[in-house]
N, C-alpha and C positions, 0 to 999 in steps of 0.2 A: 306690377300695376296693370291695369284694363291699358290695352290700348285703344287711343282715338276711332272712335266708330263701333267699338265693342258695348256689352249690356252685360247684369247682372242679370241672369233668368231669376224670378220668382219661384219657378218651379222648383230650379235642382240646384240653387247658388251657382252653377256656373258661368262664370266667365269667360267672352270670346264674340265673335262677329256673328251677325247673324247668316244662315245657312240661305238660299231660294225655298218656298213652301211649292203648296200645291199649285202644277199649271206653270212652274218657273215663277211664281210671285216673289219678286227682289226683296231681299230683309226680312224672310218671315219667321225661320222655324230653327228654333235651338240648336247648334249645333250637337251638344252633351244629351238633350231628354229629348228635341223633338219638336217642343213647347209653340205652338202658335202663339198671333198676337191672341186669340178669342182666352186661351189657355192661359196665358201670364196675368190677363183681366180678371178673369175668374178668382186664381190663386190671390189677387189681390184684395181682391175681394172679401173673400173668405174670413179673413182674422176680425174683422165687422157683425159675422153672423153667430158668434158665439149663441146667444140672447133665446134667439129665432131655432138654433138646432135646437136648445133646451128646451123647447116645447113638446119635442115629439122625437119622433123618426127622421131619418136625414135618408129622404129619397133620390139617387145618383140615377138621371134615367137615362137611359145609353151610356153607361162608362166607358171614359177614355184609360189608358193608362198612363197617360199624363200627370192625371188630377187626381185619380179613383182614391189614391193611398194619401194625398191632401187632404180627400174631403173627407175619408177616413177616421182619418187624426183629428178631426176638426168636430166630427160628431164624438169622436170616445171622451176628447177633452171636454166637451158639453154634456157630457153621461148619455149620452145618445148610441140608440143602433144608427148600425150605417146599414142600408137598402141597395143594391144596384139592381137595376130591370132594366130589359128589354125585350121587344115583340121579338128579334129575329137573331138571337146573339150569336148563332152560328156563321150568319152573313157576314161580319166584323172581329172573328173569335173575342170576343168579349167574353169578361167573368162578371158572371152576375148571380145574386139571389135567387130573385126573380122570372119566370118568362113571363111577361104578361103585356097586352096594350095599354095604352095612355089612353085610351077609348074606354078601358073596365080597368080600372087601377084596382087588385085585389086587397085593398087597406080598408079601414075602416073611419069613418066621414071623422074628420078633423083629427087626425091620427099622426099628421106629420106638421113638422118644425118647420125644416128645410128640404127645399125641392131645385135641385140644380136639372134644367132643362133645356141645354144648349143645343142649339143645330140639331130639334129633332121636329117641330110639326111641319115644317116643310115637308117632310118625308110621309104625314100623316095625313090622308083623304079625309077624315070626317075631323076636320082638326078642331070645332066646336065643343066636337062634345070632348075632345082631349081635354078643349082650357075648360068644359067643367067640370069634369072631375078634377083636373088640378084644383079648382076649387072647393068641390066636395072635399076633399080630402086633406086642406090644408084645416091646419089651427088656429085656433084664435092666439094672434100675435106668431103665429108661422111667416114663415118669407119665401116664393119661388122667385129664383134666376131663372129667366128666361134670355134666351137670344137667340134670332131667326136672320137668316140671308133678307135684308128689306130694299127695297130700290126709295130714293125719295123722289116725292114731287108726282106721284102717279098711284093709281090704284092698284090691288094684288090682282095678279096675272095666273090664274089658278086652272088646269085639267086631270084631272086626275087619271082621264082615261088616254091623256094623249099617247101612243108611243114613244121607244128609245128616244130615237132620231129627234121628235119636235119637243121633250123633255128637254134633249141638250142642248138643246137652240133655245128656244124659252125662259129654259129653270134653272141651269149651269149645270146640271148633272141628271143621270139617266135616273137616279132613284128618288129624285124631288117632284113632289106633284103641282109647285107654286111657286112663284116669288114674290114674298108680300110687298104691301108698298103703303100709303100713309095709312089704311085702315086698321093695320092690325093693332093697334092700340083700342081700337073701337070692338074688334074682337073679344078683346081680351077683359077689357070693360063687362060687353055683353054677357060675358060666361061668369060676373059674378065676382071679378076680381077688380079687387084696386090699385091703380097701375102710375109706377113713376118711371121716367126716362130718362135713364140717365147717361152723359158720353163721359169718358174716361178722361177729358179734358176739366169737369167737373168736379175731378177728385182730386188728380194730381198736376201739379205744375209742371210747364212744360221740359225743366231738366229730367223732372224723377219719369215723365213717360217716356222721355231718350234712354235714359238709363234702363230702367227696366225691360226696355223693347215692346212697350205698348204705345198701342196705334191711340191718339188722341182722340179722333173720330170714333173710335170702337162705342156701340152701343149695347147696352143691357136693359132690360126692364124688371124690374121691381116689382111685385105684384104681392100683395096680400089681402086678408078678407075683410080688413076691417080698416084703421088708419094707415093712414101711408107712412112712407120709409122717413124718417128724421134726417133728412139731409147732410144738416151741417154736424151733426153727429157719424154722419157715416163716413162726409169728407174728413175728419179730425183722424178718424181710426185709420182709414184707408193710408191718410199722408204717415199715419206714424208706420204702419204698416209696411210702408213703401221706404223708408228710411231706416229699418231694422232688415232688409234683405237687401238695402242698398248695404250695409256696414255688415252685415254677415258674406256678405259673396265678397265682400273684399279683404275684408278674415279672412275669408277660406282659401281668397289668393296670396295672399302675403306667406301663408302656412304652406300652399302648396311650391311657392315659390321658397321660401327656405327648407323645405324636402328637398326638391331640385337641387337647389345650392348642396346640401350636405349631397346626397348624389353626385352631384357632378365633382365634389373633392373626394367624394370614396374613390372614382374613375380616376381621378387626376391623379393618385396618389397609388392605385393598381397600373396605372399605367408608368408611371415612372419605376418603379419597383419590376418591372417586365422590361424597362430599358436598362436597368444595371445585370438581369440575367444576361440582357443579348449582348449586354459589353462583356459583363466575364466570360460567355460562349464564348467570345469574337476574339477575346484576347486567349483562350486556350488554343483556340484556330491558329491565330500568327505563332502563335509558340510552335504550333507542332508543324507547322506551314515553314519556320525556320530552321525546325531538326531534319525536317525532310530536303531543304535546299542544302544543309549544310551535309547530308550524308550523299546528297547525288554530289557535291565536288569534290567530296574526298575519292566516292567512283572512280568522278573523274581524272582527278589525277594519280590516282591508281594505277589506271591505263594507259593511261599520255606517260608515265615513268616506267613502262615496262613491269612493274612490282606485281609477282604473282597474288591473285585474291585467295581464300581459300579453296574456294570453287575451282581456279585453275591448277591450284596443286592437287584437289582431290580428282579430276580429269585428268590428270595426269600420272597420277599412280595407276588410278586405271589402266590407263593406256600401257602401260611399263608390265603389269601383270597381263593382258592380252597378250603381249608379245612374245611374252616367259611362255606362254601356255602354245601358244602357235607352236615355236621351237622345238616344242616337245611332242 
């Protein structure tokens, strides 16, 4: 059974406490796959977008290897390719299809279903014309995930030219050029998309976000070119969703814990069978341990009674012929 304080990852069914992420962040990151909270959202996500991949292409842009072979799966089950791209994949060893920017996305206008777009236009200077070609290039009835590092209550805080140094003081990292804040919704608007917001408090209840190790607060947005996302249809999949890797990861403990169990009676029963050698050893030991005291006291009273041993007779014949031979 899960112990108290443990999660079933979405990712990889595993069960266990959660690991510190990036920066020491308490509770974050899978101890078995890795899996951040952004990553188990995701995954959750996914069993919703059947629909949406069937449109088109299922473009993975920055692949993690968290997710990549999820979303994978999630386009073949949809008869869909799966895409991975990226501008810089050698900076990150990433596998991808792909090399290309989110600035000139090499597809063809309304070509793709699904566009999973996590934690990358921070990273993107002309991040505008990224979201339109995500929108050039999505379908009618396509869906991109998006999610971006956003601050609330304030504006995006953007240079692109700044250096290292005021990068990581500003943006949280050397290779962000921004950190949005309440406008990028209006961004995203602007470049042509129709945009829902949705927090993972939305979807799931608050045991199944304990359980799975998603952060409630976690935000995604929803973006497509034409109606927007059906809500209470996404929440309905999402919660089934989330209760089929809630009873799979606990399958997969009960299974792994009667492996264990059988294990641990292969051992119990190798090791008991290793204590009857070292008894029958131990009792050959005293056996021969009591031929050898019983032959040192016949020695000894051998000697203590004057009784020649044969050693002293055979020295002593000796001695008897030396003395024949002297004489002569």
């Amino acid at each position: 059974m899960p112990t108290p304080g443990s999660i079933v990852c979405p990712a990889c069914q595993g069960v266990g406490r959660l690991n510190p992420g990036p920066g020491g962040r308490p509770l974050a990151a899978c101890r078995h796959c890795g899996s951040l909270e952004r990553h188990r959202a995701l995954v959750g996500l996914l069993p919703a977008t059947a629909k949406h991949a069937a449109r088109g292409l299922v473009l993975d842009v920055a692949p993690t290897p968290v997710t990549s072979e999820i979303i994978r799966a999630t386009a073949g089950d949809a008869g869909s390719r799966y895409l991975g791209m990226d501008f810089d994949p050698a900076a990150d060893k990433r596998a991808v299809n792909v090399q290309a920017s989110l600035t000139d996305i090499p597809l063809p206008d309304s070509s793709v279903g699904l566009v999973i777009c996590f934690h990358v236009l921070e990273h993107i200077p002309d991040d505008r014309t990224a979201m339109r070609d995500l929108a050039r290039v999505l379908a009618d009835g396509g869906l991109a995930l998006v999610q971006v590092p956003r601050k609330v209550g304030v504006p995006t805080d953007e240079d692109p030219s700044a250096p290292v140094e005021v990068r990581l003081e500003r943006f949280g990292q050397a290779d962000h050029v921004r950190f949005y804040g309440e406008d990028f919704e209006d961004r995203l608007q602007e470049s042509g998309l129709t945009v829902t917001a949705i927090v993972m408090s939305d979807l799931y209840d608050p045991l199944e976000c304990e359980a799975l190790g998603i952060d409630p607060a976690e935000t995604v947005w929803l973006c497509t070119t034409g109606e927007a996302v059906d809500l209470p249809e996404l929440r309905g999949q999402c919660g089934a969703s989330a209760q089929r890797s809630i009873l799979d990861g606990l399958d997969r403990t009960f299974l792994l814990a009667d492996q264990r169990g059988a294990e641990l009676r292969a051992s119990a029963d190798r090791l008991r069978a290793s204590q009857e050698r070292l008894r029958a050893t131990a009792a050959k030991l005293r056996s021969k341990n009591e031929r050898i005291r019983e032959l040192k006291a016949r020695l000894a009273d051998a000697r203590a009674g004057h009784r020649p041993t044969r050693l002293s007779r055979v020295r002593a014949r000796v001695g008897r012929v030396r003395r024949r031979l002297r004489q002569h």
